[in-house]
C-alpha positions, 0 to 999 in steps of 0.5 A: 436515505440520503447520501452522507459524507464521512469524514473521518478523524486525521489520526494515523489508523484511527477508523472509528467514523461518526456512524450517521449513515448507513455503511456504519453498522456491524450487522451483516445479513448473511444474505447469500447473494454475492456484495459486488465490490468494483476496482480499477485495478488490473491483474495480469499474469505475464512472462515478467510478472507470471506469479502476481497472486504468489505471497512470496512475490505480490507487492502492491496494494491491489494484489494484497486486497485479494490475499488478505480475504485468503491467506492468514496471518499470524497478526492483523491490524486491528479494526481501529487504531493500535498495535496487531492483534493475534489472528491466525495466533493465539497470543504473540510477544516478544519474549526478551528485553532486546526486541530480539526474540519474538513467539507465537502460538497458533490457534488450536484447530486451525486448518486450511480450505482444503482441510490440512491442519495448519502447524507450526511446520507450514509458519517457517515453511512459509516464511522460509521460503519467501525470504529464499526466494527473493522476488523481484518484488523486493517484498522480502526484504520485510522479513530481512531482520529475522535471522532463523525461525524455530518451532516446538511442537505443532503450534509454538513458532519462534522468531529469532532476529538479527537485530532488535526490530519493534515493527516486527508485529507489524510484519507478520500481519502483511501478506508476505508472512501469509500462511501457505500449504506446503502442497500448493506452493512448491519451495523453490518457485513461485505459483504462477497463474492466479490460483490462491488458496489458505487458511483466511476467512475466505476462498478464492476463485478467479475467473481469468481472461487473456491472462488477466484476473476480469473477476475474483469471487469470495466465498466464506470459508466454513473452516475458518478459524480465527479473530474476524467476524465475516459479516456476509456469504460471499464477495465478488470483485470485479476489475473495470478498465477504467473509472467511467465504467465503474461509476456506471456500473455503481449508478446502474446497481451492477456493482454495489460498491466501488473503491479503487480508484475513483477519479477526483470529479467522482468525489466530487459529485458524491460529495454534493449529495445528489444521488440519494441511493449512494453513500460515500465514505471519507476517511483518512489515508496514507497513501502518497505520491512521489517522483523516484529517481534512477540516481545512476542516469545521467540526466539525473545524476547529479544531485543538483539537478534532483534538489533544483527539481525539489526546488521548483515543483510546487505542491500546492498548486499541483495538489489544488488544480488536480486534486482539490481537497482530497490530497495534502502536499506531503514534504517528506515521505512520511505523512503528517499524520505519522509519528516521526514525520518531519516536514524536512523538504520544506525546512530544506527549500521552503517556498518554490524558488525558480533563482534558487533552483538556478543557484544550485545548477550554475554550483554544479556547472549543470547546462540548462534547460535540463532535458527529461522524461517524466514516466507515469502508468495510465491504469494503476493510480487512477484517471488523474495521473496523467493531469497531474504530470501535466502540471509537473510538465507545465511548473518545470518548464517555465522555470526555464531551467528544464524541457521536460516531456512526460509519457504514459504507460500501463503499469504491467509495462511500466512497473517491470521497466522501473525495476530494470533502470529504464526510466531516468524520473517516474512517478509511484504511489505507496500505499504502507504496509503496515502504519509506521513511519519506517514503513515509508523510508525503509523500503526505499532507502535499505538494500532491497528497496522495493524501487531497485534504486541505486541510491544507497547511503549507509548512515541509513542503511547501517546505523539509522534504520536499526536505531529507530527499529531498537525504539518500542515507543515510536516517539522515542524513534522520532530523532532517528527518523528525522535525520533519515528525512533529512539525508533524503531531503538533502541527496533527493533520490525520491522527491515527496508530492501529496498524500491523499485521503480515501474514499469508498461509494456504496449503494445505500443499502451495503453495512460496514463500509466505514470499516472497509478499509483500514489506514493502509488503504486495505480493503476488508470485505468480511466488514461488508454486510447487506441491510435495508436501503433508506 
């Protein structure tokens, strides 16, 4: 067979491709031989970060790749486009006109890999304690709206809410309300290491070197009891150092399928179709990239020196130099494709302006050439980070207005220096955890945003966020989310680049790649099955 691009529609959690290549099909072999699937992401176990796999403190999209093949949850996304569906439930709602009070009733007869029954009881315990112990992550902040959790009998779990929050569904699907063993993970502390263990469609062995997850081996779970179909026996997922090494691996066989993250030349190969054995799935994303800012640095204090930046950087031409046809520019940090988005950094600066940028740094008597360090990680993104902040570099310097040098960090330095306030300008990626348009804004804008930033404005934080939250059609919320991208494209704590499409490569004989990662770029393996190559 030869090799077929799929690209999918640019509808927000629409997953359902043309099914014209193999990769497309619901049928699995349940062939015992293990689907190896490789990533350039890299775990690591370290004195900042010595718990990466613990629910209560995992917060990027690498880390949940593994939890969710593990750890259940009461609700999933679904498998195309829509609202969550019960998974580790068996119905859910709310059960009061406000949005307030939301129920679930677990599944009969569900029961961790152990063997322990799964009750009501180990819900709270697990919710509970990832709101008590208040990572550094700043995951916990998805359950801030719940006030108590309640339970009756073995099966019936209650959620009371501080304040009305539609998204709610949305979170009981993300790992942080994963469902723990009470035995396992003690109340009080975090897990450290890289054991895992739940009541998901799989078990979960690392194989770790150097305080360093190397590979994580997928086994169905055979107590499994919930709304998916697991389409093979096992998975393996194998961290690459970097994107050569895993394309290598994929043309050799040694891996059938390769996801995060592929550099922009890969694609570009595949996209040409010369290798008849390997298939690559386009689809649409809602990743974006964005340049975070410590408000309270001096170099960026001062919010002229933010907009001129937003003022100077060209989308366009960093998108079309780096990333061709596989990213957007993005003028908000709500994608396009997103119900509430407003193009609100455009509408604000329109074109890039060198006079205008000069403009606002001669209003707020700011000497120029600004001086600054633009911080990026070399292994989180992918290989064209670091090309990217080469033509931030080279569009801010010969404005004249800044002399900006840029460094290149891993990310288990790079992120925990972040958090602590060490970087003036960095850049981040985000990957959303569930596909909605607060889940763009609220974690960097509420207090316990995800980027420890000092940035606070509390028409948003008090008035804004919760209004949009009350709106159970996400369209009547779009006015509430206007004037939040507004205010941001107004005060620039964080400055919007692109957002990006997705892409999977496989041997051509792997089914169920076009279902193998949904809008929020998760990766679900129970998808993947072993057919007949073409």
């Amino acid at each position: 067979m030869n090799r077929k691009t799929l690209v999918l529609p640019a509808v927000i959690g629409l997953l359902a491709p043309v099914l014209a290549a193999c990769g497309g099909s619901d049928s699995g072999s349940g062939d015992s031989d293990a689907i190896v699937v490789g990533t350039t992401d890299r775990f690591t176990a370290s004195k900042e970060a010595p718990a990466p796999l613990d629910p209560a403190y995992s917060y990027d999209v690498g880390t949940w790749n593994i939890l969710r093949q593990t750890v259940q949850t009461l609700m999933i996304q679904p498998r195309g486009e829509g609202e969550p569906v019960p998974e580790a439930a068996e119905r859910c709602g709310f059960t009061d006109t406000g949005n307030e009070r939301y129920a679930c009733t677990l599944r009969d007869g569900l029961k961790f890999a152990n063997g322990d029954a799964v009750t009501a009881a180990d819900v709270k315990y697990s919710i509970d304690r990832a709101r008590s112990l208040k990572a550094d992550s700043g995951v916990f902040a998805l359950l801030s709206t719940i006030d108590t959790v309640e339970t009756q009998g073995d099966r019936e779990v209650i959620f009371h809410l501080k304040t009305a929050d539609a998204t709610f569904p949305y979170k009981l699907s993300t790992p942080v309300a994963g469902i723990l063993d009470p035995d396992d993970y003690p109340k009080g502390e975090l897990r450290d290491g890289f054991e895992l263990s739940g009541s998901g469609p799989y078990t979960f062995k690392p194989v770790v070197e150097n305080n360093e997850l190397v590979r994580a081996e997928f086994t169905k779970n055979p107590d499994y009891q919930g709304s998916l179909k697991v389409n093979n026996d096992r998975v393996d997922m194998v961290s690459f150092k970097d994107t050569d090494s895993m394309g290598e691996a994929l043309d050799k066989a040694d891996i059938d399928l390769m996801t995060r993250t592929m550099s922009p030349d890969q694609i570009r190969k595949l996209s040409a179709g010369t290798d008849s054995d390997i298939d690559l799935v386009e689809m649409p994303g809602l990743e974006i990239r964005y340049l975070g800012f410590n408000t309270d640095a001096p170099t960026v204090k001062s919010k002229a020196v933010r907009q001129a930046m937003a003022q100077v950087v060209n989308r366009s031409a960093l998108v079309s130099k780096v990333y061709g046809s596989q990213a957007e520019p993005l003028y908000s940090l709500v994608p396009a494709s997103v119900t509430g988005h407003s193009n609100s950094f455009f509408n604000k600066y329109g074109e890039p302006s060198v006079t205008k940028a000069r403009t606002l740094l001669q209003q707020a008597d700011v000497t120029t050439p600004v001086k600054l360090t633009l911080h990026y990680t070399t292994d989180h993104y992918g290989p064209a980070t670091k090309k990217e902040f080469e033509v931030l570099r080279e569009q801010l310097n010969s404005s004249g207005l800044f002399r900006v040098d840029i460094k290149g960090t891993p990310w288990d330095t790079f992120r925990p220096a972040e958090k602590k306030g060490e970087y003036d300008v960095y850049g981040m990626g985000w990957f959303p955890d569930f596909p909605d348009a607060d889940n763009f804004l609220a974690p960097f804008l509420d207090a316990d945003n995800t980027l420890g930033s000092p940035y606070a404005n509390s028409r948003i934080r008090n008035d804004l966020i919760p209004e949009s939250r009350r709106e159970a059609d996400r369209l009547s919320a779009s006015g509430s989310l206007t004037d939040i991208q507004d205010i941001v494209a107004g005060d620039v704590p964080v400055l919007p680049l692109w957002q990006g499409k997705q892409y999977i490569a496989a041997r051509d004989d792997i089914t169920g790649t076009a279902y193998a990662l949904n809008s929020s770029s998760t990766l679900q393996l129970w998808e993947l099955g072993r057919g007949v190559s073409g």
